[in-house]
N, C-alpha and C positions, 0 to 999 in steps of 0.2 A: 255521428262521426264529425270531426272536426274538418271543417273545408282548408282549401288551401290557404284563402286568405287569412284564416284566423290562423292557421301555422304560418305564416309570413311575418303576420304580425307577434306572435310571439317568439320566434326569433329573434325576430330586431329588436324586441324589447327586451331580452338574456345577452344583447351585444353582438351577436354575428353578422359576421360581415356580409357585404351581399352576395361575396362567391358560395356562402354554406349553404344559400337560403334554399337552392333545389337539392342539393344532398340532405340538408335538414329532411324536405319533406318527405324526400324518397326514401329516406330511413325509417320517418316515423312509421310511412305506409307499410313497411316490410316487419319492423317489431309488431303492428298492429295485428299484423297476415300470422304471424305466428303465435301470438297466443288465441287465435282462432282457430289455429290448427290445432293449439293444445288442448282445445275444449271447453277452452272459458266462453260463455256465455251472457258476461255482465259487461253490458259495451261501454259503460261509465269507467268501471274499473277499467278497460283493456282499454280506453285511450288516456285516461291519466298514465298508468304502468309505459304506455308505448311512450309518453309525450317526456316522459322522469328522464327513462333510462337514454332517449334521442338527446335532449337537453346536457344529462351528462358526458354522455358520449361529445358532443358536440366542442360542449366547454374546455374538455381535458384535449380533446385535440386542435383547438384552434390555440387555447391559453400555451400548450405545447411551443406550436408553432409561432407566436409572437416571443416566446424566448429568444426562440434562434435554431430550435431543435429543425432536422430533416424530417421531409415528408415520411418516411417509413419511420423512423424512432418516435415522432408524435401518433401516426395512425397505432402502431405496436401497443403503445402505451396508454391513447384512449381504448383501443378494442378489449385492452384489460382491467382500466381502472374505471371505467364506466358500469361493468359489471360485480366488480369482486371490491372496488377501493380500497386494494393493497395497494399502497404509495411505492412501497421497498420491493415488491416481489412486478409490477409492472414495469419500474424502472429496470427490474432485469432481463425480465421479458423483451424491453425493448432493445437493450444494450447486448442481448443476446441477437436479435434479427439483425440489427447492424455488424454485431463480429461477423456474423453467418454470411449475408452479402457481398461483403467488402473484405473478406476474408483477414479480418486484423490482424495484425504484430501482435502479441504480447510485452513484446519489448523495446519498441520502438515508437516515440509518439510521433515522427513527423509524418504528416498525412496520413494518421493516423484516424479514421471516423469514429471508432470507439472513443477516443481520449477528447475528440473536440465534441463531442454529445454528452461527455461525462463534466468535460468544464461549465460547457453550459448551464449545468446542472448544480455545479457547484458555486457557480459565480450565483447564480439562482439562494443556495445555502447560507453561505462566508461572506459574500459581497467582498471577496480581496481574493487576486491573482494569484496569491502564495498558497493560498489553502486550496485555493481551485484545483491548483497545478498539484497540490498532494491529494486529493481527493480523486481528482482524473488520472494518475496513473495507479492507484489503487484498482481503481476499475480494471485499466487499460490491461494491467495483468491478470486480470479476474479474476479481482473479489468482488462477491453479492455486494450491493448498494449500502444495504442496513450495515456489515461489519465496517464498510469505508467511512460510512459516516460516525458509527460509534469511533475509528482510529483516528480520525480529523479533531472531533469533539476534543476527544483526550490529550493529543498531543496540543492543540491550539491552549487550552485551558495550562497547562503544569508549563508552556512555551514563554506564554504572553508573562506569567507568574516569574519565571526565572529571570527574564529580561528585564521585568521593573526591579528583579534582585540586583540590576547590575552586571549579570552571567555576562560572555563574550554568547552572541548570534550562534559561534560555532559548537558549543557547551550548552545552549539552550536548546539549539537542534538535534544534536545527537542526546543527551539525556532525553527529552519527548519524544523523537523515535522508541527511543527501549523503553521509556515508561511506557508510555502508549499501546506497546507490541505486548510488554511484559507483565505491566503493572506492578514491576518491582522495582522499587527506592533505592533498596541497596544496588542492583545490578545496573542500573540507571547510573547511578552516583559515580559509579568507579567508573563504566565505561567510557562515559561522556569524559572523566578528569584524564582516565588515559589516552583517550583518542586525540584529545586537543595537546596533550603533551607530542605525543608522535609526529604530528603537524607541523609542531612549532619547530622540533628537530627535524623536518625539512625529510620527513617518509612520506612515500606515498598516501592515498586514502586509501588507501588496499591492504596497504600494509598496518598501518595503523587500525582499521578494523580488526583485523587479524588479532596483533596485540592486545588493543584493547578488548575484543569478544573473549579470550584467554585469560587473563587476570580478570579479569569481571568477574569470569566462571567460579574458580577458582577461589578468589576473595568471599564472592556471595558466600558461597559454600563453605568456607570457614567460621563466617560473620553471622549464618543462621544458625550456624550450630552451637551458639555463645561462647565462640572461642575469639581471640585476636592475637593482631600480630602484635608484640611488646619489643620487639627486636629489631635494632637497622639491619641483624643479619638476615631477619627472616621477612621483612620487606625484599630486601637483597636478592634474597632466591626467588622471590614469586616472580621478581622483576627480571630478573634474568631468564627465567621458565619460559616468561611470556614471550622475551624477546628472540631468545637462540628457536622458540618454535615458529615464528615468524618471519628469523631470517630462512628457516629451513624452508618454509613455504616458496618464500622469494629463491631459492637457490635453486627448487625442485622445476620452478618454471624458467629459469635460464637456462637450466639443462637441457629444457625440452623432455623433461620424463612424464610419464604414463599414470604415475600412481603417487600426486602429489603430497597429501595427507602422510601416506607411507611413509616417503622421507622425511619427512617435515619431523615425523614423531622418533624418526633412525635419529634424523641430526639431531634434535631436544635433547633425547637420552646423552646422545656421544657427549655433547657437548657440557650436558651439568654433570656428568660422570669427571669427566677431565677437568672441568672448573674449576668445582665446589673441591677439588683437593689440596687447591690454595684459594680458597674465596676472595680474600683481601689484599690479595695478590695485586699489587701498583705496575699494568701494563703501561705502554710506551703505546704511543699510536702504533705503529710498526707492528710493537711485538704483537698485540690482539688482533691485526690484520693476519700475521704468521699464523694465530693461534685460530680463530675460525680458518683459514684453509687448509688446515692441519685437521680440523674435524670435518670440512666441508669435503675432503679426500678418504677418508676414513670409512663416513658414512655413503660416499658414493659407491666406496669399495664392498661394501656391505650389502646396501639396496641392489646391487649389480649382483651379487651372489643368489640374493633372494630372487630375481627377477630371472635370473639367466638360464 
């Protein structure tokens, strides 16, 4: 059996510090005690096997801990990858003991432990603040390690690619969002062009998601089924589809109603029904102000039949 001294010295010599060097031992002594209990008999094997797994253990939670990680997210996380060296399923283990204690937000990062364990982990990955910061709230809402890092990978890759295209930051962000999310080019393509249009017309980001997640939809689903549009009429429509159901959205939450979706699809309808029966009909500021509150009354009168 190995004395203490020569476990002191092989400590120091794997790099730990001198605070490990009596938890070293006392751990070795305990994996030792246990595979005696399990019946092994071969004391060369049972103190290599105790000295491996102490060593590993040892490194995953000090290496931990010189990141920057907390005392319970590094112990969590050696007590599992010393055994098993799953990298992805430790890091969840661990980021699960910290939601558990500190009883995390999901959606909120400030002082948040979950999201500042997960940065550190990511500054660890990306070496850059931006990816960290998407990588830790990936977590922070809990998703598994392994899926956070495959959605980082992807969007950072098809990001950094747009950007030397030239793209605008805000078109290279939201297309690697949805690629990322979707893996689809076409739904990517459209939503990101819509979104930054919305923007620039001075809508909300809410609204404009809205929008643009609607003709995305909508486009993709034309565009996979080797059809297109050939037409400024039938651009026209999809554009207007996208919008009147967007503003429904926005209308459904000024009202303070219940069932926002509901309207949202009440007003869509009223509104391309009464439209499209002059498409190219040349409004006045005015008159199309007239003309959506003239649908926005319609269909409140309606959703209120339904609702009442």
């Amino acid at each position: 059996m190995k004395s203490t001294k020569e476990l002191r010295s092989i400590a120091i010599s794997n790099g730990l510090k001198k605070e490990y060097l009596q938890p070293f031992i006392d751990r070795f002594y305990a994996e030792r005690e246990e595979y005696i209990k399990e019946g092994d008999t071969e004391l060369k094997f049972i103190d290599e096997e105790a000295l491996s797994i102490t060593l590993n253990y040892f490194k995953s939670y000090s290496n931990a801990l010189s990141k920057g990680h907390s005392e319970l997210w590094s112990k969590t996380f050696a007590e599992s990858y010393y055994i098993l060296e799953e990298l992805a399923d430790s890091h969840d283990k661990a980021y699960k003991a910290v939601r558990e204690k500190y009883k995390c937000d999901y959606t909120n990062k400030k002082n948040n432990q979950v999201y500042s364990e997960a940065f550190i982990e990511g500054m660890n990955l990306f070496n850059s603040t931006f990816y960290s910061d998407l990588y830790a709230n990936l977590i922070m809402i809990g998703e598994i390690s392994s899926k956070a890092l495959e959605y980082v990978e992807k969007y950072k890759l098809i990001y950094e690619k747009l950007i030397k295209q030239r793209k605008t930051e805000l078109y290279a962000n939201k297309y690697a969002e949805q690629f990322a999310e979707e893996s689809n080019e076409t739904y990517a393509q459209f939503y990101a062009q819509y979104y930054e249009l919305q923007i620039k017309q001075n809508k909300s980001e809410e609204y404009a998601d809205v929008f643009a997640e609607h003709i995305a939809n909508d486009l993709t689903d034309i565009y996979e089924r080797g059809r297109y549009l050939d037409s400024k009429e039938d651009w026209h429509y999809y554009e207007m589809k996208s919008m009147s159901y967007a503003d429904g959205m926005e209308y459904a939450k000024a009202e303070g109603l219940t069932h926002i979706k509901e309207f949202a699809e009440i007003y869509n309808n009223k509104f391309l029904n009464k439209y499209f029966i002059e498409p190219f009909k040349q409004y006045t500021t005015e008159e199309l102000i007239q003309f959506k509150n003239d649908v926005l009354q319609e269909s409140l009168s309606l959703y209120n039949k339904k609702n009442n």
